[in-house]
C-alpha positions in Angstrom: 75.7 51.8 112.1 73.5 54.0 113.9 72.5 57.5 113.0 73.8 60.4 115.1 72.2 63.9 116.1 74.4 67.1 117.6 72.0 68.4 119.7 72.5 71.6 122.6 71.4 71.6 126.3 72.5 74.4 128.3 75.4 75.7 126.2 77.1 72.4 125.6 76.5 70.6 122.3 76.7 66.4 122.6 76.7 63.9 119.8 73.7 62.0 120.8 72.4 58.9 118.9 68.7 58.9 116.9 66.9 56.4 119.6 68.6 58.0 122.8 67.3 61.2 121.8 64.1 60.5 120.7 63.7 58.7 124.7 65.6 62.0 126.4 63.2 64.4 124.5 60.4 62.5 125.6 61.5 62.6 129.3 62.2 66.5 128.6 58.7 66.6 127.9 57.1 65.2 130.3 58.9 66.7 133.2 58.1 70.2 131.1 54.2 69.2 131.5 54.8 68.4 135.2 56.2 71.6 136.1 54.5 73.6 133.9 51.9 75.1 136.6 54.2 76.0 138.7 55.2 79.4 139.3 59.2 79.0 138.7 58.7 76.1 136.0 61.7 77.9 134.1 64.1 77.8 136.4 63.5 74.6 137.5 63.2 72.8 134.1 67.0 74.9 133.5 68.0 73.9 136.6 67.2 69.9 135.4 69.2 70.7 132.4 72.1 71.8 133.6 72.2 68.7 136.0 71.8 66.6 132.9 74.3 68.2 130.5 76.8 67.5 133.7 75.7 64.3 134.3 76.5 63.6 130.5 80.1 65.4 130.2 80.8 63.1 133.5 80.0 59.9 131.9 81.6 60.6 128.0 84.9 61.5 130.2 84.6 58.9 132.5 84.1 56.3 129.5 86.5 58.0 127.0 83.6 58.5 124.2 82.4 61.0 122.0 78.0 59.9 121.7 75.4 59.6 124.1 74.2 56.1 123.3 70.2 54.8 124.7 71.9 53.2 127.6 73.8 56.5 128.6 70.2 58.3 128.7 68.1 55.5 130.3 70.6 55.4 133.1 71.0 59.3 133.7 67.2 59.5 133.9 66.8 56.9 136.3 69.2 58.6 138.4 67.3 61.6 138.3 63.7 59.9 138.8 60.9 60.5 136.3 58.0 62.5 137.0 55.3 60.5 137.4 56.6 59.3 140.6 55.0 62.7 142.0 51.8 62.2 143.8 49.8 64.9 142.7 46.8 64.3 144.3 47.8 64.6 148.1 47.4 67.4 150.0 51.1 66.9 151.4 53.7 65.7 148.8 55.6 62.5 149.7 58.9 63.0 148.0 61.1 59.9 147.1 65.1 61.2 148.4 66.7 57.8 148.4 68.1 57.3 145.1 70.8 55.4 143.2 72.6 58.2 142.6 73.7 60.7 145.4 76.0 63.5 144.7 78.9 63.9 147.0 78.9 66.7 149.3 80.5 70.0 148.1 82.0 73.2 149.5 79.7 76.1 148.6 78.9 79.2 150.4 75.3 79.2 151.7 74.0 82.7 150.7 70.6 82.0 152.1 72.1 81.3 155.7 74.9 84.5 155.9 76.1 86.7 158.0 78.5 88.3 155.7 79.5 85.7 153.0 78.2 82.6 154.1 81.3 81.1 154.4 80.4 79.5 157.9 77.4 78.4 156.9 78.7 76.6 153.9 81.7 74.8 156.0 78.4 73.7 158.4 77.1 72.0 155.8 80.1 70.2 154.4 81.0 68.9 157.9 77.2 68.4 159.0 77.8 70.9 162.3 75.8 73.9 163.0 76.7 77.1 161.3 76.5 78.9 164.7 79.6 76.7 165.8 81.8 77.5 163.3 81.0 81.1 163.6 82.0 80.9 166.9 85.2 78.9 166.4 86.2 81.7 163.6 84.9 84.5 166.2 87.7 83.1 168.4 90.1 83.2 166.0 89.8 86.4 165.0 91.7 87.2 168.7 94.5 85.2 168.0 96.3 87.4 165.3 93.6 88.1 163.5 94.0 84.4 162.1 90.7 83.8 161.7 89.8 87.2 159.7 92.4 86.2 157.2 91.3 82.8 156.8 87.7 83.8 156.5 88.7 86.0 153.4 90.4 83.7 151.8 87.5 80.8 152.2 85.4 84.3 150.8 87.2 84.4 147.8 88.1 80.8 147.0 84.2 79.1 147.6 81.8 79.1 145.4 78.3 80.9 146.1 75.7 78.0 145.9 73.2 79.7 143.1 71.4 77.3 141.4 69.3 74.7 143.5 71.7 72.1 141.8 74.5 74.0 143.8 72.6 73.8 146.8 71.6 70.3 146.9 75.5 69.1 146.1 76.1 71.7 149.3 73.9 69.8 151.6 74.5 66.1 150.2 71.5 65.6 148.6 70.5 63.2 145.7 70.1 65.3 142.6 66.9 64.2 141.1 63.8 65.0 140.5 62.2 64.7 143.5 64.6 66.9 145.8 64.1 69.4 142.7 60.6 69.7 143.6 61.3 69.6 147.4 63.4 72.5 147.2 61.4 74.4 145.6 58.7 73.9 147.3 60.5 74.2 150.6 61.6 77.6 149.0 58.1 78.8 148.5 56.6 77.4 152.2 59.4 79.2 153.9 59.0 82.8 151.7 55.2 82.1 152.4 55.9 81.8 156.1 58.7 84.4 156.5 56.0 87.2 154.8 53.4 86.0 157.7 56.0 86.2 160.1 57.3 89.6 159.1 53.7 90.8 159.0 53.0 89.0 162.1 55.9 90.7 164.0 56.0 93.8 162.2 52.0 94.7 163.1 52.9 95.6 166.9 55.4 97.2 166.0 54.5 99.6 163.0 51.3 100.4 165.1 53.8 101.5 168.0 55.9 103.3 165.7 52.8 105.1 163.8 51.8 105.9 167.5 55.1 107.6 167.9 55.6 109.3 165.1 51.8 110.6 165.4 52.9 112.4 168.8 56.2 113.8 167.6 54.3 115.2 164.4 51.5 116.5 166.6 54.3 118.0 168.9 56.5 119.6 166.1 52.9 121.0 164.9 52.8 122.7 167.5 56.2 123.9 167.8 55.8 125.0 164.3 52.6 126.6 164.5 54.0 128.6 167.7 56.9 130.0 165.5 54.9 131.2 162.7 52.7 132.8 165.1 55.7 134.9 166.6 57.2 135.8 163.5 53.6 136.9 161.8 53.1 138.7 164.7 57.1 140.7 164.7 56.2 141.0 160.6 52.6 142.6 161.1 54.0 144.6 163.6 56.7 146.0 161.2 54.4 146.2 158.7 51.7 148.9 160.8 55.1 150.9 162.1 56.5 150.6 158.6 53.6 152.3 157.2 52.9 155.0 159.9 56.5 156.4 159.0 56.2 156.2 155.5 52.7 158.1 155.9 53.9 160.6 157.7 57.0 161.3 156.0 55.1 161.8 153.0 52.5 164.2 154.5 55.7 166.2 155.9 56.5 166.6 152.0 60.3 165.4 152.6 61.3 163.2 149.7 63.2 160.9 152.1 65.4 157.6 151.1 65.6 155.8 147.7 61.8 154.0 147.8 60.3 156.9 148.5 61.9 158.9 145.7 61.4 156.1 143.0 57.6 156.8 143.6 55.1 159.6 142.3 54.3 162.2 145.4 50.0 161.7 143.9 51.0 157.9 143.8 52.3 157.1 147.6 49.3 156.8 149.9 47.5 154.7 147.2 50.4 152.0 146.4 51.8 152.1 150.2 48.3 151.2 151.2 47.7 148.3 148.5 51.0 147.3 149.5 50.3 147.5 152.8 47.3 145.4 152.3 48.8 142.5 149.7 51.8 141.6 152.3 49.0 142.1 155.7 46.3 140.2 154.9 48.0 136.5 154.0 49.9 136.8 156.9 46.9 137.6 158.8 45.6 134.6 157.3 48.6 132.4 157.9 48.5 133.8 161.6 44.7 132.7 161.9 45.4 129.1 160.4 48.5 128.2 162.5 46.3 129.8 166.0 43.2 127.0 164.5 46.0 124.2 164.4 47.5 125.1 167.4 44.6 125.4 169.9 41.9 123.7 167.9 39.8 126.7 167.8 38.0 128.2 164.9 39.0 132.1 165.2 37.4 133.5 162.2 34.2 133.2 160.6 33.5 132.3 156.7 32.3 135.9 156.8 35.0 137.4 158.2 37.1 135.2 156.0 35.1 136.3 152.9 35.6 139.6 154.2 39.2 139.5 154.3 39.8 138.1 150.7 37.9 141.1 149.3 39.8 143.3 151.1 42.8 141.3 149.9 41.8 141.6 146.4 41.3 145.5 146.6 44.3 146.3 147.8 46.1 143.9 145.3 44.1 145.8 142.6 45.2 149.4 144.2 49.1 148.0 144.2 48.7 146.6 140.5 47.3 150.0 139.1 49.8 151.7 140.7 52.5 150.0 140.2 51.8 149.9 136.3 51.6 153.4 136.3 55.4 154.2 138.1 56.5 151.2 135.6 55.1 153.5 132.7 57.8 156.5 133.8 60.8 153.8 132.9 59.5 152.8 129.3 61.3 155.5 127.3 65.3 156.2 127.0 66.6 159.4 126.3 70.6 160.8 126.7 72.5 163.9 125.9 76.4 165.1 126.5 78.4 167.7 126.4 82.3 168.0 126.1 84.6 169.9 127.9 88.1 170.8 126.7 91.1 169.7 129.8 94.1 172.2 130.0 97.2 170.2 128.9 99.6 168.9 131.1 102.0 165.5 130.0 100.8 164.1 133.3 97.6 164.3 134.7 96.5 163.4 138.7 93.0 161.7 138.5 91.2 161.7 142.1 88.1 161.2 144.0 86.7 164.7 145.2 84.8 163.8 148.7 84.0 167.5 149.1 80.3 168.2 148.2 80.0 172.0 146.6 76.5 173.9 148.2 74.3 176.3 147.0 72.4 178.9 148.5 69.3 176.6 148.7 71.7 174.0 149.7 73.1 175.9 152.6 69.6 176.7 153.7 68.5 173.2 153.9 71.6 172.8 155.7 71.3 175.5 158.5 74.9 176.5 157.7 76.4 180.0 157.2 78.0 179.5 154.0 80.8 182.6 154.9 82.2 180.2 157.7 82.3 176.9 155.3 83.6 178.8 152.0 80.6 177.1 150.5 81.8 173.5 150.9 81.0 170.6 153.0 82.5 166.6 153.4 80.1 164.7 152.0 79.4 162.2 155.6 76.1 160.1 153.6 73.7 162.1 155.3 72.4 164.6 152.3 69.2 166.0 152.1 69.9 165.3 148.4 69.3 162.0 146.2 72.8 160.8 145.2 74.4 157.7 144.0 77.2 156.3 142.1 76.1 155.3 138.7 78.9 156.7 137.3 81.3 155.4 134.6 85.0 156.3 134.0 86.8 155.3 130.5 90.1 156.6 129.4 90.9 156.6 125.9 93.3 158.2 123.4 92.8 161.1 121.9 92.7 161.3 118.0 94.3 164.6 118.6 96.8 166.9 120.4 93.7 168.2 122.7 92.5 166.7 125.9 88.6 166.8 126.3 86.0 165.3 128.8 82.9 163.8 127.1 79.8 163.9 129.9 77.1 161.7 129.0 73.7 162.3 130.8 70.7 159.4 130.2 67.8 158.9 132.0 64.6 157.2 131.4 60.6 158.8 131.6 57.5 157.9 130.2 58.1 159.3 126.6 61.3 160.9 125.3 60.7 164.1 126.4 60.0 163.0 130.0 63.3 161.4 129.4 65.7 163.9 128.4 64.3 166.7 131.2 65.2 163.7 133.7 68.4 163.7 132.4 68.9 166.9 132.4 68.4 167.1 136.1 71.5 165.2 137.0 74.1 167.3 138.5 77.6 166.4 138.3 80.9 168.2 138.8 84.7 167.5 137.2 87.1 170.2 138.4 90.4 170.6 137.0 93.2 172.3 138.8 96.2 172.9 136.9 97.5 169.0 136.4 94.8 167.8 138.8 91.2 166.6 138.0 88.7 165.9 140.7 85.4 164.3 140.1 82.6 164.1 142.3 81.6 160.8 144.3 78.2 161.3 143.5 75.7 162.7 140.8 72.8 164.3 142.3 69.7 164.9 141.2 68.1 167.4 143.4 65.1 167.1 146.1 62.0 167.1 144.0 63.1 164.8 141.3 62.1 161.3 141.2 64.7 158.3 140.4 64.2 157.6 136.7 67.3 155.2 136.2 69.8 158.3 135.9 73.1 157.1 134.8 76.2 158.9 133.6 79.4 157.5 131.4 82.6 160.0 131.4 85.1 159.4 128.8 88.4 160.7 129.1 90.5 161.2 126.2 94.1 162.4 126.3 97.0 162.0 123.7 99.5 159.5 123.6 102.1 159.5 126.0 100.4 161.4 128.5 101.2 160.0 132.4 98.1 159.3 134.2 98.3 159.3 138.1 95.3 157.6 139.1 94.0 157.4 142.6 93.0 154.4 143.9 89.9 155.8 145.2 88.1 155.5 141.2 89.2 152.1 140.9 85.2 151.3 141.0 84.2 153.6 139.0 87.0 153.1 136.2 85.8 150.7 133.2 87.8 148.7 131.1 91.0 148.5 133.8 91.9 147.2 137.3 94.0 149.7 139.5 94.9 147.4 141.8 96.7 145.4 138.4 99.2 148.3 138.9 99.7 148.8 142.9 102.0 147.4 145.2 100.2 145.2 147.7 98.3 146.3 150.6 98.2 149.9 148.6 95.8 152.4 150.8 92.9 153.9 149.2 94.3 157.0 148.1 97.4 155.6 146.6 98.6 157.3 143.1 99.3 154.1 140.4 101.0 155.5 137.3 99.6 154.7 133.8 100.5 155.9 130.2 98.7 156.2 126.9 99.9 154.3 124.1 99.4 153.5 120.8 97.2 150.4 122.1 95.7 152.6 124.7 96.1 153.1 128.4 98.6 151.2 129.9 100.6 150.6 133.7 103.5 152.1 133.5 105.5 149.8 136.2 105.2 146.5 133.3 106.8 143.7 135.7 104.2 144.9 138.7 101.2 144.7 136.1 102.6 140.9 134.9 103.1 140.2 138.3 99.2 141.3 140.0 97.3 139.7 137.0 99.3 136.4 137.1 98.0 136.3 140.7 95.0 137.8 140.2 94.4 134.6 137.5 95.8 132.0 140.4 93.1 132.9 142.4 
């Protein structure tokens, strides 16, 4: 009766018997301290194992038993050679293939020696022909039908891939011991050794030619590069001088002129247009000077022309800052007022866009024109000597009572409140009712000599329930709170009249089905 031990190798557990294991751990541990040094001593000494634990499945099948037994050890080790049949000592190793044991050869694909899948290779292997002939043969077959691309896929899927050096040894026919262990493995580290001084070898030439290339085309897109910046630097600085000459004479003419020139003080323009003028100029002077150095290979500037420039730089950044602060002071306060006007009553009302600017007798001066011939009137065409714009907001309510009024809110902003409310007060805005019909200006204008302070208006509307409201099309932008084109046929023109009522819940399209209709498409898209 001999005294049993379950031990585990690789995943499998055996029954092994006290002396046999005492004999295989002792082999374990020797060929542990053998390939200890090297530098893939785990996955050789796991490889070993796994070829073990098969080699001990095979033989309890094969014998119909349940224990390893001494004599099932002693003879798997032979098979596999011991490791002190390595000679250690010479310079080239002298490995030992012939062996008692050799595995028969198996189909594998070769994933060292692929193409694609390394299906050829593998079938070269098994029938000891060159991979490059079997390639061939299944290049040839591919013609005929396609046969060969089928097969090839199915060989894909059905091989094995050769992973382990165990694998690859049963793929070439070797004897799987430890001796070819060692050989592969050192055959694997000769050829990565010699495929690195290869690739370096054959790569030197050509990275140096490829460096040289690459050197030229950078040197040429440099150039190309510099070229463009020194075109468009030249167009900007160009646009720049031109941009202030106008500016500086429109201001000494005294004319107000567009929307920048208005947001800015009158005592504040020649300062901040200048340090303005010289922020922007200067780097792009600077950029111009660098990309004419890279391009020619010419230094163009001295270090005291260069230190020249960045005090000039710094002044005029200094002029632009000061400035600037000081128009940014004129928006720090808010102030608003409004006043309400009472509507005639009507139970419909026709809300439109009034594109007919009313003049005064200052106006009419300005404009040259003999007011007697225009009734006092002109179409506004965008050309007005006048600041306008449309900050204007339109709500429609329901009046709490029987009375229609029109609630014009004026706000503006200025350095303190005061400031403020005078800006405010400035705006001019016109709503003219005639009989059922209310007009309301485009624009609010704030005269010549007043400067842009973030003047904004709100109108609210307010009319009692069930009053019809014909809206014109024309206010849809400036209306809050509703969509006119939510109650207008499509491809409505400009001017067209959508009719709304007030309701309990407010202010609502009259047509229902048409409002369903354009907000369920409106919501598609």
């Amino acid at each position: 009766m001999n005294k049993t031990i379950i031990i585990n190798i690789n995943g499998i557990v055996f029954h092994i018997e006290e002396d046999a294991y005492e004999v295989l751990q002792s082999y374990m541990t020797e060929v542990k301290r053998h390939f200890a040094y090297s530098p893939d001593s785990d996955e050789i000494v796991t490889d070993i194992e796994n070829r073990l634990a098969e080699m001990f499945s095979e033989r309890l099948t094969k014998d119909n038993k349940q224990v390893i037994v001494l004599l099932d050890v002693q003879e798997v080790t032979a098979q596999m050679g011991n490791a002190s049949d390595f000679d250690v000592e010479e310079e080239e190793p002298v490995y030992n293939t012939q062996s008692t044991f050799k595995a028969g050869k198996k189909l594998f694909r070769d994933v060292d020696d692929r193409i694609i899948g390394g299906v050829c290779a593998g079938i070269g292997h098994y029938f000891d022909i060159e991979p490059r002939w079997i390639r061939l043969i299944t290049l040839i077959m591919f013609f005929f039908g396609g046969t060969g691309l089928m097969l090839y896929i199915i060989l894909w899927i059905v091989m094995p891939k050769a992973i382990t050096r165990t694998d690859k040894m049963a793929m070439k026919g070797e004897p799987i011991n430890l001796q070819n262990f060692k050989k592969n493995f050192d055959e694997e580290v000769e050829g990565l050794r010699h495929g690195i001084h290869r690739a370096h070898r054959e790569a030197g030439p050509a990275i140096d030619k490829i460096g040289s290339f690459l050197g030229n085309v950078g040197k040429i897109f440099i150039k190309i590069v510099g070229a463009f910046i020194i075109f468009i630097g030249a167009m900007v600085l160009l646009g720049l001088v031109i941009g202030l000459m106008a500016f500086l004479g429109v201001w000494q003419a005294g004319n107000m002129g567009p929307f920048a020139n208005n947001l800015i003080n009158p005592e504040y323009r020649s300062a901040l247009s200048f340090g303005v003028f010289v922020t922007v100029f200067i780097p792009i002077v600077a950029l111009l000077l660098f990309a004419i150095r890279v391009l020619f290979n010419r230094k163009v500037v001295t270090r005291s022309g260069a230190f020249a420039m960045l005090i000039i730089w710094l002044g005029g950044l200094g002029l632009a800052a000061y400035y600037g602060a000081k128009v940014g002071a004129d928006f720090t306060e808010d102030a608003s007022f409004s006043q309400v006007t009472n509507i005639k009553p009507s139970e419909v009302y026709y809300l439109k866009l009034n594109t007919e600017k009313y003049l005064s007798k200052q106006d009419s001066q300005s404009y040259k024109l003999d007011s007697s011939d225009f009734k006092g009137r002109i179409v506004i065409n965008g050309r007005d000597h006048d600041f306008n714009y449309d900050d204007i907001d339109l709500i429609i309510e329901k009046a709490g009572t029987d009375k229609p009024t029109l609630t014009q809110e004026f706000s503006a902003k200025g350095s303190d409140f005061e400031r403020a409310l005078t800006n405010a007060r400035n705006i001019k805005y016109q709503v003219k009712q005639t009989d059922s019909i209310i007009q309301f200006d485009k624009n609010m204008y704030i005269g010549k000599n007043v400067l842009y302070r973030d003047q904004r208006m709100k109108l609210v509307l307010r009319v009692p329930q069930n009053t019809r409201l014909m809206i014109e099309g024309n206010l849809n932008r400036y209306l809050r709170d509703h969509n006119l084109r939510d109650c207008q046929p499509q491809d409505s023109s400009d001017d067209f009249l959508s009719e709304w009522i007030m309701t309990d819940d407010g202010l609502k399209c009259k047509n229902d089905s048409l409002y369903k209709k354009n907000r369920h498409e409106d919501e598609n898209e």
